[in-house]
C-alpha positions in Angstrom: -14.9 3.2 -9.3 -14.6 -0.7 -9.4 -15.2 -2.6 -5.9 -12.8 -1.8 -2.9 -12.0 -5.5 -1.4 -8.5 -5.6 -0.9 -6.2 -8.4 -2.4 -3.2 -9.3 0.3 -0.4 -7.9 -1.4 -3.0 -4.7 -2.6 -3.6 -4.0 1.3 0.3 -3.9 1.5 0.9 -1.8 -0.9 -1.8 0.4 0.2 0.0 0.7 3.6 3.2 1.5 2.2 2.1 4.1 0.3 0.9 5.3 4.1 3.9 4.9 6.3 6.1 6.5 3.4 3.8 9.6 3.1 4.9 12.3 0.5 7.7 9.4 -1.0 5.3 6.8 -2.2 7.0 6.6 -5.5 7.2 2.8 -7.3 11.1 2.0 -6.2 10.5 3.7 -2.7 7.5 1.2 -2.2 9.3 -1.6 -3.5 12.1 -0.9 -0.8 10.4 -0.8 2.0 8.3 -3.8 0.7 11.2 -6.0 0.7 12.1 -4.1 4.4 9.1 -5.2 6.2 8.2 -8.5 4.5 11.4 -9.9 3.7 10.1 -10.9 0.4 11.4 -9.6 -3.0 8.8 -7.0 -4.7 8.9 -6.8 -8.7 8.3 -3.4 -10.2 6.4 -4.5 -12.5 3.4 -6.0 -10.0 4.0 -2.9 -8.0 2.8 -1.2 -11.0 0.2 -3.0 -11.5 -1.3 -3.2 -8.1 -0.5 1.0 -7.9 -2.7 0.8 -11.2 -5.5 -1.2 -10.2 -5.3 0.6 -6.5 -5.9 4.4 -8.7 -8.5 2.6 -10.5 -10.5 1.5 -7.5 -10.3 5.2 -6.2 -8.0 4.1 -3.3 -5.0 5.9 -4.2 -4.2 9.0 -6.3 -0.6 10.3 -8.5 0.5 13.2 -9.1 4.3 13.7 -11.2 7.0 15.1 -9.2 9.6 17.5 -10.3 11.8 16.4 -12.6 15.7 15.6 -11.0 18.8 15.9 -12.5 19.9 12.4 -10.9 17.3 10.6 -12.8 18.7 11.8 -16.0 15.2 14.8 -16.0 12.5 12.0 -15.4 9.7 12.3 -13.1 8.6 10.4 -10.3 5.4 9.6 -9.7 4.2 9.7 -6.5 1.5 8.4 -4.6 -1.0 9.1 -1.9 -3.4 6.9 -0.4 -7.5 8.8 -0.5 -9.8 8.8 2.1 -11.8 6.0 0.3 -8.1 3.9 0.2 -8.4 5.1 4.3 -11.5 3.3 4.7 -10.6 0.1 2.6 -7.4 -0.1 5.1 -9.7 0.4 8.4 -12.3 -2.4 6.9 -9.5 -4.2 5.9 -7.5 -4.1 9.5 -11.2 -4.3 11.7 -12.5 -7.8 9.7 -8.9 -9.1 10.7 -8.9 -8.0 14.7 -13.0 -9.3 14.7 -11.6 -12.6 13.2 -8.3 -12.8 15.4 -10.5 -12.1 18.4 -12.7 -15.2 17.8 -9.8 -17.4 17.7 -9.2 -19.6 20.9 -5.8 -19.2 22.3 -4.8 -16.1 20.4 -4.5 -12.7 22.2 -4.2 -9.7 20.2 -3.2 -7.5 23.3 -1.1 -10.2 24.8 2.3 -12.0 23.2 1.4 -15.0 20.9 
């Protein structure tokens, strides 16, 4: 398993594949991407990162049925492991500790 440091747009990827539970499939995560960051996410660096994210042990695939509206292609879907779990909890507490520490910023409170 390579290291487990999450990249920015790796940690959002990684919590998409969460919030969209049994339909993490590549076009799925790409929609909501765009949905919650307003930014445009290529399907090819989707890929990629959902590549990378498998070979780091944070996510696993498995093929889905095939459908008649995708012409008898598969999906491929996605689901996030418990190592991905505890790369997202690290990831989220290093962010709160560092918030915290900041002068003027309240992470309970409005900004």
């Amino acid at each position: 398993m390579k290291g487990t440091n999450l990249g920015e747009f790796e940690e959002l990827v990684l919590l998409t594949i969460a919030a969209l539970i049994n339909d993490a499939y590549s076009v799925a995560i790409c929609d909501e991407l765009e949905k919650h960051t307003g930014r445009s996410a290529k399907l090819g660096v989707v890929h990629a990162v959902l590549n990378r994210l498998e070979e780091k042990g944070l996510v696993k695939s498995r093929m889905g049925e095939a459908t008649s509206t995708r012409g008898g292609k598969r999906k491929r879907y996605y689901e996030v492991t418990q190592a991905g779990k505890v790369a997202l909890t690290q990831a989220r507490d290093v962010r709160e500790s560092l918030w915290r520490i900041i002068p003027g910023f309240n992470l309970e409170g409005s900004l």
